[in-house]
C-alpha positions as CSV (number, residue, x, y, z in Angstrom):
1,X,15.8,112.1,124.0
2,X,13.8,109.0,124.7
3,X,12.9,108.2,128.0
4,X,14.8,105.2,128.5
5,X,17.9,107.3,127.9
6,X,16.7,110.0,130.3
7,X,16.8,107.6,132.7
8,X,19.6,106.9,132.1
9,X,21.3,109.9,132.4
10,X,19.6,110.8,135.6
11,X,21.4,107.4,136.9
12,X,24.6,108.9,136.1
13,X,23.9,112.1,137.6
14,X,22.7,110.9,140.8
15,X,25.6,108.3,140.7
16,X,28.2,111.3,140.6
17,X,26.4,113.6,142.8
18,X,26.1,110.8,145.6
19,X,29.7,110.3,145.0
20,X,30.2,113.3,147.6
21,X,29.3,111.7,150.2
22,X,30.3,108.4,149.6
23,X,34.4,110.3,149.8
24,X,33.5,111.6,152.7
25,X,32.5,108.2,154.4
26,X,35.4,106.7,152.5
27,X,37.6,109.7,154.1
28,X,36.0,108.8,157.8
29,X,38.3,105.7,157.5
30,X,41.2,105.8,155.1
31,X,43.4,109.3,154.6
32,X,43.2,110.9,151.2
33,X,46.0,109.3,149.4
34,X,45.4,105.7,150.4
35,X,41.9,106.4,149.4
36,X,43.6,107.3,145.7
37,X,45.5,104.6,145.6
38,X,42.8,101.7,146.4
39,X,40.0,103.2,144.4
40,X,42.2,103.3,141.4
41,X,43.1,99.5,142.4
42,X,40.0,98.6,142.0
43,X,39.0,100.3,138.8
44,X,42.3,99.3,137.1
45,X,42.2,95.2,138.6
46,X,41.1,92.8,137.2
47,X,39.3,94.7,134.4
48,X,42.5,95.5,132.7
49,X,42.6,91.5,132.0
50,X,39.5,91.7,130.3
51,X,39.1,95.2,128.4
52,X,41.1,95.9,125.6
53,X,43.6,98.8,125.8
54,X,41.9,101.9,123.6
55,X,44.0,102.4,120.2
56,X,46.3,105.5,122.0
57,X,49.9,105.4,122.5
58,X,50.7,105.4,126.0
59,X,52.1,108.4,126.5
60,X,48.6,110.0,126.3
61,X,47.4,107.2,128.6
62,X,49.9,108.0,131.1
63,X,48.9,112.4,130.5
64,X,44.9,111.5,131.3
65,X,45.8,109.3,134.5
66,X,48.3,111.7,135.9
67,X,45.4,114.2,135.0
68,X,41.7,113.5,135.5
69,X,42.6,110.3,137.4
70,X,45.9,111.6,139.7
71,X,45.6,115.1,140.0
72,X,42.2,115.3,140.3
73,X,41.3,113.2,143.1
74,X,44.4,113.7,145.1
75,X,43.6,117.7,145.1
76,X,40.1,116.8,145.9
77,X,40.1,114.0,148.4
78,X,42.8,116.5,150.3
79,X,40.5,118.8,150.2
80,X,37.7,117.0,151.4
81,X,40.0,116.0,154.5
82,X,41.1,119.2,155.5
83,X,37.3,120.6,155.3
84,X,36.1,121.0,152.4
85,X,32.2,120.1,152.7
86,X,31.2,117.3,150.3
87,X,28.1,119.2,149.0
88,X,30.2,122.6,147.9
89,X,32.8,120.3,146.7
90,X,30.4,119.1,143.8
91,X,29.7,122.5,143.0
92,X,33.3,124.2,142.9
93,X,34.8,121.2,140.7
94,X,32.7,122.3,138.1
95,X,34.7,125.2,137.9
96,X,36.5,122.3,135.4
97,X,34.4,123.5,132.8
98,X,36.1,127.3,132.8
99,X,39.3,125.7,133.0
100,X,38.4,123.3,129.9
101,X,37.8,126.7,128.3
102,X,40.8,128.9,129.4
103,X,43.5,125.9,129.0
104,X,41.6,125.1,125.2
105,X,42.4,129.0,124.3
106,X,46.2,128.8,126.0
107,X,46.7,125.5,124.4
108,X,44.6,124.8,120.6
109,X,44.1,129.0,120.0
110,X,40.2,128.3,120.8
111,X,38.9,131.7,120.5
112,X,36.3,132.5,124.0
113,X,33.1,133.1,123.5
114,X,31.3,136.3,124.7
115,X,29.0,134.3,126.6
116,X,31.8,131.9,128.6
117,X,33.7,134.9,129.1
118,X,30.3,136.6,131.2
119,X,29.9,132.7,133.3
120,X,33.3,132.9,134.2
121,X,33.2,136.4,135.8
122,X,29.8,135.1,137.5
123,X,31.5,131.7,138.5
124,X,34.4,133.9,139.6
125,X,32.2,136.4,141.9
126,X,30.6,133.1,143.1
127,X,33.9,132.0,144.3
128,X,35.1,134.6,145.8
129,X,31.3,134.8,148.3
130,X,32.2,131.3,148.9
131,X,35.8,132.0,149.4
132,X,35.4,135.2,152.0
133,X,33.3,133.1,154.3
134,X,34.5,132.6,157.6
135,X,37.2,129.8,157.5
136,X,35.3,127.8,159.8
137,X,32.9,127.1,157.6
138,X,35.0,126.5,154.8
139,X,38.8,126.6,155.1
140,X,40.6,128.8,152.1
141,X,42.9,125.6,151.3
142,X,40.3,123.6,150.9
143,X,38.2,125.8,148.6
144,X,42.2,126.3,146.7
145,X,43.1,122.3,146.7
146,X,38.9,121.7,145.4
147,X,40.1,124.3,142.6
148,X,43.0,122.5,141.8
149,X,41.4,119.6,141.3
150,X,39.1,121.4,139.0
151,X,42.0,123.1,137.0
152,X,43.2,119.2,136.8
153,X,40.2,118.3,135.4
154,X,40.0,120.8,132.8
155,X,43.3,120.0,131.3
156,X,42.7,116.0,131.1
157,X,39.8,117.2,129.0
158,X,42.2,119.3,126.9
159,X,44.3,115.8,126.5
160,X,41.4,113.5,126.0
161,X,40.2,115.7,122.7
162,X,43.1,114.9,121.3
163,X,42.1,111.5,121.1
164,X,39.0,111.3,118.8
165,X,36.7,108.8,119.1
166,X,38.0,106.0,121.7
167,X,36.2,104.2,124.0
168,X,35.8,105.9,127.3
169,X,35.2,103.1,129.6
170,X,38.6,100.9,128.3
171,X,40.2,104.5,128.7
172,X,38.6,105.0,132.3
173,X,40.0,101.4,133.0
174,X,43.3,101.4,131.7
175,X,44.2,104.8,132.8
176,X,43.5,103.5,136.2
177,X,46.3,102.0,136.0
178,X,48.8,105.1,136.4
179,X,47.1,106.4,139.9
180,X,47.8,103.6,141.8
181,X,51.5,103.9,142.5
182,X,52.2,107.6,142.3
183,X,49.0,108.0,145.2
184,X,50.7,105.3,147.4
185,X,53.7,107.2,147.2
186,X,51.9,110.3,148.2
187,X,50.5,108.1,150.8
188,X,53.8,106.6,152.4
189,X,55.2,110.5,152.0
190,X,52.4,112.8,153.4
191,X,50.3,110.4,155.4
192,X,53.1,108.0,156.5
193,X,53.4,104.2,156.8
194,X,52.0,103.4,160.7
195,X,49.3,105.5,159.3
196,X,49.0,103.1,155.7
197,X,49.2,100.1,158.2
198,X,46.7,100.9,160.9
199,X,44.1,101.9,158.4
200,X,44.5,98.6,156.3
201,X,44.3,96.9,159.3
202,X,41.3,98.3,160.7
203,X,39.9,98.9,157.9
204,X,35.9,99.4,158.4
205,X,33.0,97.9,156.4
206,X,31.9,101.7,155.4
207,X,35.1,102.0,154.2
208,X,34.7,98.9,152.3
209,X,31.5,99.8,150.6
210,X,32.6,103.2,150.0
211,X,35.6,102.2,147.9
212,X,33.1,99.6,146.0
213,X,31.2,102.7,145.4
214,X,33.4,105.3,144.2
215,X,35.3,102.4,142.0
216,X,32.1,100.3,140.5
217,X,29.2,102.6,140.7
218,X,30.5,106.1,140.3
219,X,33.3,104.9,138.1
220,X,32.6,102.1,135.9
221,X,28.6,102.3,135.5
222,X,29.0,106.2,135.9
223,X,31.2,106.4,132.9
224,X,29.7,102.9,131.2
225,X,26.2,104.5,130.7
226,X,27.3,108.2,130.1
227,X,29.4,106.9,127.2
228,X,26.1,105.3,125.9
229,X,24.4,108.7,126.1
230,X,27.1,110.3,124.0
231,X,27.0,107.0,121.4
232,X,23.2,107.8,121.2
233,X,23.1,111.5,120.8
234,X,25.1,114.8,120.2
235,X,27.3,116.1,123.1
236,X,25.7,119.4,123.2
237,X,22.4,117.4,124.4
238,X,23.9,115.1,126.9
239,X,26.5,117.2,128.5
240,X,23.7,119.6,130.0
241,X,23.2,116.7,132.1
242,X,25.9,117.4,133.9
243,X,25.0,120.8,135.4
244,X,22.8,118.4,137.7
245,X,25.5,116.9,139.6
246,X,25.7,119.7,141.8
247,X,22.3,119.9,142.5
248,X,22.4,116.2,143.7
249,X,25.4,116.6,145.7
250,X,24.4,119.6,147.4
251,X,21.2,117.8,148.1
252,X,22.4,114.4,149.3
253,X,24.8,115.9,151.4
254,X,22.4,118.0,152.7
255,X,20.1,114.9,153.6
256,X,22.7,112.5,154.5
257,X,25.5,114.1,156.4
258,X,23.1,117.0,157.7
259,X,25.6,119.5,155.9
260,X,23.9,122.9,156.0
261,X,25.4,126.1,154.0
262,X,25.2,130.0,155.5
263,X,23.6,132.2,153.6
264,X,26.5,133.9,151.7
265,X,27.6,130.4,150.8
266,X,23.5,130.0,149.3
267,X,24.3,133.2,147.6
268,X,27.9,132.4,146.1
269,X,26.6,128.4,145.4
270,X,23.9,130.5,143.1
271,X,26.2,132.8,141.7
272,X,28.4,129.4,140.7
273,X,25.2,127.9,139.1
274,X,24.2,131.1,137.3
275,X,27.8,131.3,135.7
276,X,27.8,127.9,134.8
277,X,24.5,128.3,133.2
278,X,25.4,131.1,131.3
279,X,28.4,129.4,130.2
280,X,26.3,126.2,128.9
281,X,22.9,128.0,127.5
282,X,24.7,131.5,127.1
283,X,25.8,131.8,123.2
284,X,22.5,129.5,122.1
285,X,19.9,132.2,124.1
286,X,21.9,135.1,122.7
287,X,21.8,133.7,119.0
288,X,17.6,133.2,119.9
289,X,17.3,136.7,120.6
290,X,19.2,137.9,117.8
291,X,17.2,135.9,115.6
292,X,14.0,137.5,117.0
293,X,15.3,140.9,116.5
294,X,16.4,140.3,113.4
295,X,12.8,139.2,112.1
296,X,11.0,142.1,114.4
297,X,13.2,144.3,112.2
């Protein structure tokens, strides 16, 4: 990969793994849902006006919004409220990736591989480290709602293969457009309308730069420039990439927000990686080997 398009991709990865943090100051101000439903505002107005709808009917438009857009976020900005360290949040949303797999065999008859099978149980024991900490470090409905949003994630990428090729950032746009509503109802439900009102009306300038953020930088240059990478080379080169967004989170929120993990958090935040690693690199190292032994024999 040339260099210009390394840099590239380590924009996006520090773009999403920033992101963290950037919720969390964004949470400081605004409750979860209204948080939702403003973000997806601004990702949805006024580009709508001037990016063409992709080619898909809009039933599938309406199945990735209520998906990677809706469920998603709302599970994880909940989260995030009631706890959920932003940091460990970037790392156990990548359980996505194991729920890509398990909803891929439930749903097309994908067939597991040996080595996704192995980084799940690994993920899985990472989990549970994280998960049997004391719950004042990390409460157990945070960790659940952060998982949530993961299993929400891994079936909007179920639906978006159905699509083919289509052009992710008019798809990012115009499936903005079915959050917006559904979260303010959430809003005006769970969180209440004095609540809706006083935090419009004092509305604070980090809140204001952190919805910029999460809607222009993490959103539409995030997803702009990782689309790019995946015009330019094969998805098994670029989505790698992604195994770094934890890394930054973990680290930003580490430098920014002072966030600090125990030691059996370190332990189960390794364990995570490890699985996820194993998941990515796991069939290519095993069919290296094999090929060794074959020619040793």
């Amino acid at each position: 990969m040339p260099l210009k398009d390394l840099l590239i991709a380590l924009v996006v990865i520090v773009a999403w793994g920033v992101n963290f943090v950037v919720i969390k100051v964004g949470l400081d101000g605004l409750p979860p849902m209204l948080l939702g439903a403003l973000r997806f505002l601004l990702v949805a107005f006024p580009a709508v006006l001037l990016v063409k709808r992709p080619k898909l009917p809009w039933r599938w438009l309406i199945a990735y919004g209520a998906t990677i857009s809706l469920g998603q976020f709302a599970f994880l900005f909940q989260a995030m409220y009631s706890g959920m360290p932003p940091g460990l949040a970037s790392l156990v949303l990548q359980s996505q990736a194991f729920f890509t797999l398990g909803f891929a065999a439930l749903f097309l008859g994908e067939r597991l591989r040996v080595a996704s099978v192995l980084g799940l149980l690994v993920a899985a024991a990472g989990l549970a480290v994280i998960g049997s900490e004391d719950s004042s470090h990390v409460p157990l409905i945070a960790l659940l709602l952060t998982l949530c949003g993961g299993a929400m994630w891994g079936l909007g990428n179920i639906i978006t293969r159905r699509f083919g090729k289509v052009d992710l950032v008019a798809l990012v746009i115009w499936g903005g457009l079915i959050p917006p509503l559904p979260f303010l109802a959430l809003s005006w439900w769970l969180e209440g309308p004095e609540a809706i009102s006083h935090a419009l009306l004092n509305i604070s300038l980090n809140s204001v730069l952190a919805l910029a953020y999460l809607a222009f930088i993490a959103t539409m240059v995030g997803y702009s420039l990782w689309s790019t990478l995946l015009s330019r080379h094969p998805a098994g080169k670029v989505a790698p990439f992604s195994l770094l967004v934890p890394v930054i989170g973990l680290s930003s929120s580490a430098v920014l927000l002072g966030e600090r993990l125990s030691t059996l958090q370190c332990w189960g935040a390794a364990l995570v990686m490890l699985g996820l690693l194993i998941n990515v690199f796991g069939a290519r190292l095993g069919q290296r080997l094999s090929g060794r032994a074959g020619r040793a024999a």
